[in-house]
Structure formats: structure tokens, C-alpha cells
C-alpha positions as CSV (number, residue, x, y, z in Angstrom):
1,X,-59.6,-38.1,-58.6
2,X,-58.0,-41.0,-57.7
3,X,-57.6,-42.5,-54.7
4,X,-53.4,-42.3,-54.8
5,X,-54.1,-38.4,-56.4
6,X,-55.8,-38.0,-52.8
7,X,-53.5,-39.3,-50.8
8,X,-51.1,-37.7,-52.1
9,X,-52.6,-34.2,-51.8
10,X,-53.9,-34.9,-48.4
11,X,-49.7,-36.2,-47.7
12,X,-48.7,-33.3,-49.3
13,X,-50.8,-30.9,-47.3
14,X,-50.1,-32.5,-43.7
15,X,-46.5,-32.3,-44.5
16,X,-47.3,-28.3,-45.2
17,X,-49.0,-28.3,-42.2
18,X,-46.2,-29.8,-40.3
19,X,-43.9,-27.2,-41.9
20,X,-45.4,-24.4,-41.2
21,X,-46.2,-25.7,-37.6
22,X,-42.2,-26.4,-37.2
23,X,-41.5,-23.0,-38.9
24,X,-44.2,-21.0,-36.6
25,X,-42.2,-22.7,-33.6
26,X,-38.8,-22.1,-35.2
27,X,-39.6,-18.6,-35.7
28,X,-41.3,-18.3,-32.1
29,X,-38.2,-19.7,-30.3
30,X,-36.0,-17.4,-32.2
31,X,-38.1,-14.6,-31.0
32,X,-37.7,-15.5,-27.7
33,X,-34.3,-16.9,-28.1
34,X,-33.3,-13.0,-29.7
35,X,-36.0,-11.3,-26.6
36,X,-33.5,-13.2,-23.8
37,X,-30.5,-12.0,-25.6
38,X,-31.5,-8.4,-25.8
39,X,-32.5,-8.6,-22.0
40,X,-29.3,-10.2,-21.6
41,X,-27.2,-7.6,-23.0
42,X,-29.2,-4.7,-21.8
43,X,-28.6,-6.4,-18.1
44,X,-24.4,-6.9,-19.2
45,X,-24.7,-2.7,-20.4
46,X,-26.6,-1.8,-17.3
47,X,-24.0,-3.7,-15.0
48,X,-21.2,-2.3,-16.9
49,X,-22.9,0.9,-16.4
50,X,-23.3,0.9,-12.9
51,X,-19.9,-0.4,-12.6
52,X,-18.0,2.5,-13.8
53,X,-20.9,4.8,-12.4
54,X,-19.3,3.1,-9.3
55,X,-15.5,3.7,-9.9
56,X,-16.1,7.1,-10.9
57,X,-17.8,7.8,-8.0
58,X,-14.9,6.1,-5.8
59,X,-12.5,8.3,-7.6
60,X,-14.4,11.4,-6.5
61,X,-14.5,10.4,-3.3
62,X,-10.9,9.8,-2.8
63,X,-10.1,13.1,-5.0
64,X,-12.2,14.8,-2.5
65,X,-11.0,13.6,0.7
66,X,-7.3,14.5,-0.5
67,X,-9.2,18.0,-1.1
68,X,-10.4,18.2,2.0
69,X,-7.1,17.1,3.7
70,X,-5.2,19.7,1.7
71,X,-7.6,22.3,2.9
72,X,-7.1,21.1,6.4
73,X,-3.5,20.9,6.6
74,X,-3.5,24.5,4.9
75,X,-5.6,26.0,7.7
76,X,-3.5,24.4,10.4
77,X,-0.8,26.0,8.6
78,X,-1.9,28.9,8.7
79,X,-3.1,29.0,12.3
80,X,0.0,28.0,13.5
81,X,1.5,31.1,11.7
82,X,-1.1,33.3,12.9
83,X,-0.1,31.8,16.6
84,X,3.7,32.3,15.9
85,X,2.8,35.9,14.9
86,X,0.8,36.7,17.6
87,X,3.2,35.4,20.3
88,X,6.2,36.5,18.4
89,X,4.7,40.3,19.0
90,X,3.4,39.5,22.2
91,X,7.3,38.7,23.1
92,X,8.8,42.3,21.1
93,X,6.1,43.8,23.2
94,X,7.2,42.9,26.2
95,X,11.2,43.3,25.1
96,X,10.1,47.1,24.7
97,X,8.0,47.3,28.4
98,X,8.5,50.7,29.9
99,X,10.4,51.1,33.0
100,X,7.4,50.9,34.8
101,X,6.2,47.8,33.6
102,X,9.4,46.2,34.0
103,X,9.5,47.0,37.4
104,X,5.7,46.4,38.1
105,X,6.6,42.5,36.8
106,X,9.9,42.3,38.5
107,X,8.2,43.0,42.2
108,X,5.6,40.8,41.2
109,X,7.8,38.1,40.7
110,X,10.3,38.6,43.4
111,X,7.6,38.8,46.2
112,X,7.6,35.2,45.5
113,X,10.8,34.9,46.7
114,X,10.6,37.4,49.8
115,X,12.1,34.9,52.5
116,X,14.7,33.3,50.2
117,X,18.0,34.1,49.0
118,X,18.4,34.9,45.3
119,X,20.5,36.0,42.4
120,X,18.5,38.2,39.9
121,X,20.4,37.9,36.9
122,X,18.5,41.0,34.2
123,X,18.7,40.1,30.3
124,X,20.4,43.1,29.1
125,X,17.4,44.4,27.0
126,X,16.2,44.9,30.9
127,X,19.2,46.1,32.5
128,X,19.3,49.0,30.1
129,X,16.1,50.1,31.4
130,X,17.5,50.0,35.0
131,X,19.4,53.2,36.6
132,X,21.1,53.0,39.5
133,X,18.6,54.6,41.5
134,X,16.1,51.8,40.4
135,X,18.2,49.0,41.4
136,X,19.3,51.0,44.8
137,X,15.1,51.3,45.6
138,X,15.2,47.5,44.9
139,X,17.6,46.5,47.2
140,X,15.9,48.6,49.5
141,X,12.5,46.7,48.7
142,X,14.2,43.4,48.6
143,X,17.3,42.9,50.6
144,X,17.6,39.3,50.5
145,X,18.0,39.6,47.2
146,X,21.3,40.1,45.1
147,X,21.6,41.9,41.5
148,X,24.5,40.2,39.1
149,X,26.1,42.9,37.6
150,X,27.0,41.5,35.0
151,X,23.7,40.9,32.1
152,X,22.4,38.4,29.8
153,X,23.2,39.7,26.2
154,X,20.3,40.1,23.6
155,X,18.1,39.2,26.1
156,X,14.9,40.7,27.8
157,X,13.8,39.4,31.4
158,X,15.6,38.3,34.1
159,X,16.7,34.6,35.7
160,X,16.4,33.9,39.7
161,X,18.6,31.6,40.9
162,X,18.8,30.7,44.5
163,X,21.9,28.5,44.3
164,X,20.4,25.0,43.3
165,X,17.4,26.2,40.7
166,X,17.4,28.9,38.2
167,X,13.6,30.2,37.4
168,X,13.9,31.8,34.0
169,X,11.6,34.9,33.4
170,X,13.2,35.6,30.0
171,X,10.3,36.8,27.7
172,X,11.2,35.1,25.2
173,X,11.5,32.0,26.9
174,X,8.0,32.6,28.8
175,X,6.4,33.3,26.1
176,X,7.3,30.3,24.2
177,X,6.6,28.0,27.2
178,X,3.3,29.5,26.9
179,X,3.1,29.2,22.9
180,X,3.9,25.3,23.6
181,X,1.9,24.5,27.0
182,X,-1.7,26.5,25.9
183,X,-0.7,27.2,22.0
184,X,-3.6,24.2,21.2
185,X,-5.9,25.5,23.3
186,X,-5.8,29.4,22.2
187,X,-6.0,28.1,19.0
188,X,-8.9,26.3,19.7
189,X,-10.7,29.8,21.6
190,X,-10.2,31.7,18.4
191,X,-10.7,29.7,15.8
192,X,-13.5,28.3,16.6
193,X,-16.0,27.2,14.0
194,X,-19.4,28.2,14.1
């Protein structure tokens, strides 16, 4: 073999050499080149995952709270109907008092008065119950105090008025002074959560 056939393989065979050395590193960096895109995207699909995971979870959140507020306003609700119920019979209970009761809250209340002069105006749910007898034994009982004649219609109770102030003992007007003044804290006595 000649020297030029040599050199020509030995050429031929380095520039093989150098080929497959540049296509061993071409095919190495597009391994790597395709590894760091996979990671890449995997990273974008787990971002975009977590991302709506996110969202969703904020749209529970705020479908829940409206749940919760929903449940809350309907147990108010229906607290405050229970309440209204409970003093609306607590007032018809008291418009159908017996004599005796009537009476029993009627000293009671004008006892407070003993060394003034009043006006007892009755509610004519009241007056009904009165006789003449009755309201003779109270101006007996009570003679600084003078009984109006004339009544308060649809009304249960009685109004004192001593010239300059008139104390009303309607029921229906006592017991809604009560329903508004200790309403929040009855409501808070018996519906209490455990």
C-alpha cells in the first residue's frame, strides 16, 4: 500500500472518528436537550395543575361560606319566629287572665302608686272582666286613685296617668317592650348551642 492509499485511509478513518464523536455529542445533547423539555413541561402541567386545584378549591370555599351564611340567616329566621310566637301567646295569655289574676296584677302595680294621685284608665278586654263590686273594693283599697269610665277599645291592661306621665301596662304593649329590650338575650338562654 502506498503511502497516499495510507493516508488517505488513516484521513478517512479520523474523519469517521470525528463524525461519530460529533454525532455521539449531537445525539447526547438532544437527549438532554428533550430530558429538560420533558421536565419542563411536566413542571408547566404540574403548575397548571395546582393552579386550578387552587381555584377550585377557592370556589368551594366561597360556595360554602354563602352555605353557611344561608344556614345562618335561616336559623335567625326562624328563632325570631319562634320568639314572635312565643311572646305573641304569652300576650293572648295574658288578654284572657282570670279575674283574679287581673286583679292580683292591678294591686301590684297600683301599690306603686299608693301616695300619688292617678287616673287608671282599663283596656276594655280588662274592663269586661271588672263588676261593679270589684271596682267599688278598689276604690276602697285605693282611694287616691280614680277609674275612667270610659275604656280603651280592643285592648287588654290598663294605663296610669297621674296628670303629666302615662305608665302603660297594656299587655300588648308590655310584652313587646320586653320582646324588644331582653328578645336577644332569651334567645340567647334557649338556643344555646352545645
Amino acid at each position: 500500500m502506498s503511502d497516499v492509499s495510507k493516508l488517505k485511509i488513516s484521513i478517512i478513518e479520523q474523519a469517521h472518528q470525528e463524525g461519530q464523536l460529533r454525532l455521539e455529542a449531537a445525539k447526547t445533547q438532544l437527549e438532554k436537550d428533550f430530558e429538560n423539555r420533558k421536565a419542563q413541561l411536566l413542571l408547566d402541567k404540574e403548575a397548571e395543575r395546582q393552579s386550578r386545584l387552587k381555584e377550585i378549591n377557592q370556589r368551594f370555599q366561597v360556595e360554602a361560606q354563602q352555605i353557611r351564611n344561608q344556614e345562618r340567616q335561616s336559623t335567625l329566621v326562624s328563632k325570631q319566629n319562634i320568639l314572635k310566637e312565643l311572646f305573641t301567646v304569652a300576650q293572648e295569655q295574658m288578654a284572657s287572665w282570670s279575674l283574679a289574676n287581673e286583679l292580683t296584677f292591678l294591686q301590684s302595680v297600683l301599690k306603686k302608686y299608693k301616695d300619688e294621685e292617678i287616673k287608671v284608665i282599663f283596656g276594655q278586654i280588662t274592663a269586661d272582666k271588672l263588676a261593679t263590686e270589684v271596682l267599688s273594693q278598689l276604690r276602697t283599697e285605693f282611694p287616691m286613685v280614680s277609674f275612667e269610665t270610659l275604656a280603651l277599645p280592643d285592648q287588654a291592661g290598663f294605663v296610669i296617668s297621674n296628670g303629666k306621665v302615662d305608665d302603660t301596662y297594656l299587655y300588648d304593649t308590655l310584652v313587646d317592650s320586653i320582646y324588644r329590650e331582653e328578645s336577644s338575650h332569651i334567645a340567647a338562654d334557649i338556643f344555646k348551642e352545645h
